[in-house]
C-alpha positions as CSV (number, residue, x, y, z in Angstrom):
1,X,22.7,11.1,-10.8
2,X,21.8,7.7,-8.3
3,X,18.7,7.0,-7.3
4,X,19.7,8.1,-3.7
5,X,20.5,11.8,-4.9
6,X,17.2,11.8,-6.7
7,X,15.2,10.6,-4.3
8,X,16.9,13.3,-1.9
9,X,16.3,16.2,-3.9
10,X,12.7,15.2,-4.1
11,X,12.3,15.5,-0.3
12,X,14.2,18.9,-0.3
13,X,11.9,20.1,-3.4
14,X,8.9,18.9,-1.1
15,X,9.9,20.2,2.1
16,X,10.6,23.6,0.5
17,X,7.1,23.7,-1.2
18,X,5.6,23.0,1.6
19,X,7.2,25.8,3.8
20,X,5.9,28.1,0.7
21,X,2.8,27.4,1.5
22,X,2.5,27.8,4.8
23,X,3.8,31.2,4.8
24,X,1.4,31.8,1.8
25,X,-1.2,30.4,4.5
26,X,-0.6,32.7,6.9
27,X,-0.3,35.7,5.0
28,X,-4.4,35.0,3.3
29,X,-5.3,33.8,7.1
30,X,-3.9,37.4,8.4
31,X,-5.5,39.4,5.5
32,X,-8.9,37.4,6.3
33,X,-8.5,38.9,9.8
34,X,-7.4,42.4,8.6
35,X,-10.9,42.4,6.0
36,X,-12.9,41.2,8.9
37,X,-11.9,43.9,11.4
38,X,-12.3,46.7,8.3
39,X,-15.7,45.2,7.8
40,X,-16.4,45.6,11.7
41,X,-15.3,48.8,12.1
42,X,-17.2,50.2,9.1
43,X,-20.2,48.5,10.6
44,X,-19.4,50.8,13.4
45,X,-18.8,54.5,12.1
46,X,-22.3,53.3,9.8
47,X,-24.3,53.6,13.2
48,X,-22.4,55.9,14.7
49,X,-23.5,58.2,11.4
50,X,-26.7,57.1,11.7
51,X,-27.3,57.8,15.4
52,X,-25.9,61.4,14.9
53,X,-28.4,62.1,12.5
54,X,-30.9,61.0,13.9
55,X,-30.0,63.4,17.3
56,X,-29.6,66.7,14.5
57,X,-32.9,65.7,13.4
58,X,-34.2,65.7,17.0
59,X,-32.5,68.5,18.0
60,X,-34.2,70.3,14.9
61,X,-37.5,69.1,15.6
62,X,-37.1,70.2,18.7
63,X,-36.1,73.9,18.0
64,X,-38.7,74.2,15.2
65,X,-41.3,73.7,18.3
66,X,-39.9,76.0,20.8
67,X,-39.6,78.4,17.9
68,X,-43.8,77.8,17.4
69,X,-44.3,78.0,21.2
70,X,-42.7,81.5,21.3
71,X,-44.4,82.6,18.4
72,X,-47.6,81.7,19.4
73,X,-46.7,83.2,22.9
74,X,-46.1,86.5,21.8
75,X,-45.9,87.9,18.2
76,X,-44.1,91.0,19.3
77,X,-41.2,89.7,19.9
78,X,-39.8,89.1,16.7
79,X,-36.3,89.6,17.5
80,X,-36.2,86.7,19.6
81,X,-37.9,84.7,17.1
82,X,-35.5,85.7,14.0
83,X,-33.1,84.7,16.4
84,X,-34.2,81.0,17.4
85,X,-34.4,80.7,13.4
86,X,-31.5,81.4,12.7
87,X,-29.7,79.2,15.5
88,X,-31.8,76.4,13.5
89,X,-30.6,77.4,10.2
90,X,-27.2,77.5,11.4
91,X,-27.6,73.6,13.1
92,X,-29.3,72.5,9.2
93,X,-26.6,73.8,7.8
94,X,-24.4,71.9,10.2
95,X,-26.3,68.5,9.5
96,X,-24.4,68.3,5.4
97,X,-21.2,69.1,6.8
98,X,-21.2,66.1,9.2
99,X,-23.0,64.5,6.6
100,X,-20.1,64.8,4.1
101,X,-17.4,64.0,7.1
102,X,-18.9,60.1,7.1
103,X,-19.6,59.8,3.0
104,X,-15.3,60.3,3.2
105,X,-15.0,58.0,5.9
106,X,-17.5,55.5,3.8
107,X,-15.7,55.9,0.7
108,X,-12.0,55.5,2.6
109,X,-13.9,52.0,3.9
110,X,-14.7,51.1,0.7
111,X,-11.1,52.1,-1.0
112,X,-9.4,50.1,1.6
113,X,-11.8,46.9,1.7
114,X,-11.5,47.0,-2.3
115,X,-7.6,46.6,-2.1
116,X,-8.3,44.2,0.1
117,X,-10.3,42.1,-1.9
118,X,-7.8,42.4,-4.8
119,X,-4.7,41.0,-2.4
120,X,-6.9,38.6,-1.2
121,X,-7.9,37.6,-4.6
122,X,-4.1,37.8,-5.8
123,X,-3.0,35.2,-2.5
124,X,-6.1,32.9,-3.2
125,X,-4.7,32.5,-7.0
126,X,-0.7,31.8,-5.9
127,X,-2.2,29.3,-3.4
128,X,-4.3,27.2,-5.9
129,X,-1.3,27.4,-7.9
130,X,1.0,25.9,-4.9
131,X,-1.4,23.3,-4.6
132,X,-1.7,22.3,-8.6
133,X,2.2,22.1,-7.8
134,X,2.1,20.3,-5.2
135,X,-0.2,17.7,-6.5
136,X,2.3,17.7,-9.7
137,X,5.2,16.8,-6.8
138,X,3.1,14.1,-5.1
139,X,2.4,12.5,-8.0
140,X,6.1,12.3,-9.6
141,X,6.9,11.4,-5.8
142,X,4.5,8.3,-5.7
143,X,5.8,7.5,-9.5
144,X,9.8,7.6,-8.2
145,X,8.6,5.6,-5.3
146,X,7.5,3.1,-7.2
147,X,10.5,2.9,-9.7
148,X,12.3,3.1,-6.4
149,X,10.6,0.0,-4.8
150,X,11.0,-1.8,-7.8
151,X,14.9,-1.5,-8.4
152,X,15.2,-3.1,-4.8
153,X,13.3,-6.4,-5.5
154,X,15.2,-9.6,-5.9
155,X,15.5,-11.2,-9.2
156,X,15.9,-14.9,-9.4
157,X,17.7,-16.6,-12.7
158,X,18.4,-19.9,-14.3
159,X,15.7,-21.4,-12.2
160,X,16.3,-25.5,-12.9
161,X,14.0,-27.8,-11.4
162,X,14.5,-31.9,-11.0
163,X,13.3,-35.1,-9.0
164,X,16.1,-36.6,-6.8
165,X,16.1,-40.0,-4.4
166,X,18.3,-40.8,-1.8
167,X,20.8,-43.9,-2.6
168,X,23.2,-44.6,0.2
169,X,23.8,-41.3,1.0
170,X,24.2,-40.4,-2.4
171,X,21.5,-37.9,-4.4
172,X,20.3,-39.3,-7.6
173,X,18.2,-36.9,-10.2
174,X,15.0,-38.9,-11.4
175,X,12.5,-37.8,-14.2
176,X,10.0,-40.8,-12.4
177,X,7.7,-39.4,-10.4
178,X,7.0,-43.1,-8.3
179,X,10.6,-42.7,-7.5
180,X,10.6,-39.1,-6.4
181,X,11.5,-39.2,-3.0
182,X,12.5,-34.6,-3.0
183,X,12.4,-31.8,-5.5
184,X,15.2,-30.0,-6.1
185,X,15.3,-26.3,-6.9
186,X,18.4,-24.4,-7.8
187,X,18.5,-21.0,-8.8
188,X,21.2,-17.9,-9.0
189,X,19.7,-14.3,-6.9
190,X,20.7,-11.9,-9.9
191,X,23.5,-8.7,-8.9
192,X,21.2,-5.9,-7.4
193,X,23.4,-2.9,-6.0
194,X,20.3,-1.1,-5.1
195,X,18.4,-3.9,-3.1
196,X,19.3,-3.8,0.8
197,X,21.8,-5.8,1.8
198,X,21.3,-8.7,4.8
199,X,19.4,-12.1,5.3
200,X,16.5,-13.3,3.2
201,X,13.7,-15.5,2.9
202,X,12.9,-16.9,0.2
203,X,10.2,-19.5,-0.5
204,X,9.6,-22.2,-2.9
205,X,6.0,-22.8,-4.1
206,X,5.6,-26.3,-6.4
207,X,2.1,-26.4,-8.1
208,X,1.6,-30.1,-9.6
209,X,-0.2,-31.0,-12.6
210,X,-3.5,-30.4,-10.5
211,X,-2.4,-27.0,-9.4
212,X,-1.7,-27.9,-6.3
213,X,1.1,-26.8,-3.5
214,X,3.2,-29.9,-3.4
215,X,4.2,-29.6,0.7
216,X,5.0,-32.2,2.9
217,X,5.0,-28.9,5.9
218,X,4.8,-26.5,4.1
219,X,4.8,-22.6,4.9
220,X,2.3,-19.5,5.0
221,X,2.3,-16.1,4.3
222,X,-0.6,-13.9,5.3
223,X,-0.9,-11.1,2.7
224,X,-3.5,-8.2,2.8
225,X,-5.8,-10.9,4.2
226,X,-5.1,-13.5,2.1
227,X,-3.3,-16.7,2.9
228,X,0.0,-17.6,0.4
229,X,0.6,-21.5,0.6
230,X,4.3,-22.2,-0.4
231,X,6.2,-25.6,-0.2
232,X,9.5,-24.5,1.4
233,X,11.4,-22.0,2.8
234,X,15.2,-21.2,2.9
235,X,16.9,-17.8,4.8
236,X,20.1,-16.6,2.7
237,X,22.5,-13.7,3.3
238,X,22.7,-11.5,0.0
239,X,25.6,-9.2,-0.3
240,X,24.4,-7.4,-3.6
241,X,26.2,-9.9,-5.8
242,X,25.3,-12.9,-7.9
243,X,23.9,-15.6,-5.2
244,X,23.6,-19.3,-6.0
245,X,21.3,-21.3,-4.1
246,X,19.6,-25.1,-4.2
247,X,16.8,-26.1,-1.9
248,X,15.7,-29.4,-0.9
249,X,11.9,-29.5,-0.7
250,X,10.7,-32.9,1.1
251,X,7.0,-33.1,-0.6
252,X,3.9,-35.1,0.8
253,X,4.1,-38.4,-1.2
254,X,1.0,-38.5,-2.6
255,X,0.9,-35.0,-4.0
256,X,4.1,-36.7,-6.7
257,X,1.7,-37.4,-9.6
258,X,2.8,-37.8,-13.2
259,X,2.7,-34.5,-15.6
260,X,4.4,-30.8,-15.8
261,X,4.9,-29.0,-11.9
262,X,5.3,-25.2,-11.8
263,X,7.9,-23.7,-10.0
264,X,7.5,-20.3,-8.5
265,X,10.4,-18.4,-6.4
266,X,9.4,-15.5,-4.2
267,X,11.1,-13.2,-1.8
268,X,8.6,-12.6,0.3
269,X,5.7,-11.7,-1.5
270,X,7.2,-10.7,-4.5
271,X,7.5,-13.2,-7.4
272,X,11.2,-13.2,-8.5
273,X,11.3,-16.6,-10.8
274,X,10.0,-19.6,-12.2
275,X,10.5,-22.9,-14.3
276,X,8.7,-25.6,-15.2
277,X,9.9,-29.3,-15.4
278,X,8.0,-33.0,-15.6
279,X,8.1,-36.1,-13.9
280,X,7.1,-39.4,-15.9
């Protein structure tokens, strides 16, 4: 399987997840709303019981008075008396029956909210789930993408280094660093079918035997805030195959000093080769 494929069936993997889990969302926002309203309306039928309760008790109250006022009125009439009591009986008796009514309505409340709570707990354990998995996915993706990034860097080879003057028009290699007039830098950009194909810079960076960037102009790269100093730089058009080049890099005279120079090849800012030769 290429890289491409891979890196393809990653996004499809992501992108289904992620649909997952937002129809996983919206199923634990809409139960939310679902337990909220239950809650509400429970609320609701609790005063409603209450307030009726209150008005039977009134209402009692209020017959058990009348029923004194008549009987301290007149005490013959105890027909109309036995009567009023038992009208009051009759309205107690009423008072467990409605009594009952909203203990089953409580109780049907309570079933309800109880399934509730269990779905709710169900969806809140398949979404921490989702997201364990999706933190598994973002991690293998940041892995791959690095793999990924890597397989596409340049990678320089059979980096040779060497002092050269000028003799009437012809280019003569020294190994004397008084007679060091360029450096020349040859190198071969290694076969990379996964690096993008086009035009590149590359730069030459010569450290001398003080460690310093040997640069008669020199170039600079500013990196995450940090300045790159390199000696030379060359633009070539890689095709994914092998890729010789040679630079000539014209240094500042007095940086030539006798004593081991570093080499250092980058594309970009990403080391791809080095040598190390000595002038005399």
């Amino acid at each position: 399987m290429s890289i491409k494929t891979t890196v393809t069936l990653l996004k499809i993997s992501t992108v289904t997840i992620l649909s997952f889990a937002f129809a996983l969302g919206m199923k634990y926002y809409d139960s939310i709303q679902k337990y909220e309203k239950l809650q509400e309306l429970n609320k609701i039928d609790k005063e409603a019981y209450a307030n009726d309760l209150k008005e039977i008790l009134s209402r009692y109250d209020a017959e058990v008075q009348k029923n004194y006022q008549l009987t301290t009125q007149n005490q013959n009439k105890k027909g109309i008396v036995v009567e009023n009591e038992s009208k009051s009986v009759r309205k107690m008796k009423e008072v467990p029956n409605t009594s009952t009514l909203y203990l089953k309505k409580i109780d049907s409340f309570k079933t309800v909210l109880k399934k509730q709570n269990n779905e709710n707990s169900e969806l809140n354990t398949q979404v921490s789930t989702l997201k364990d998995k999706n933190r598994e996915l973002a991690s293998k993706n940041l892995a791959n993408e690095t793999i990924i990034s890597t397989s596409k860097n340049l990678t320089a080879i059979n980096v040779v280094a060497n002092g050269v003057r000028i003799s009437a028009n012809n280019i003569i290699e020294t190994k004397r660093f008084n007679t060091t007039e360029q450096v020349k830098v040859c190198f071969t950009l290694l076969e990379n079918k996964a690096a993008i194909k086009g035009y590149k810079d590359i730069y030459i960076q010569i450290l001398n035997p003080e460690n310093k960037v040997v640069a008669k102009n020199g170039e600079v790269i500013d990196s995450d805030n940090k300045l790159l100093l390199f000696s030379a730089k060359t633009n070539v058009y890689y095709d994914n195959e092998d890729l010789d080049v040679c630079v000539f890099v014209d240094p500042n005279k007095q940086q030539i000093i006798k004593g081991d120079y570093e080499i250092n090849i980058y594309s970009g800012i990403n080391l791809i080769g080095s040598t190390v030769f000595s002038l005399k």
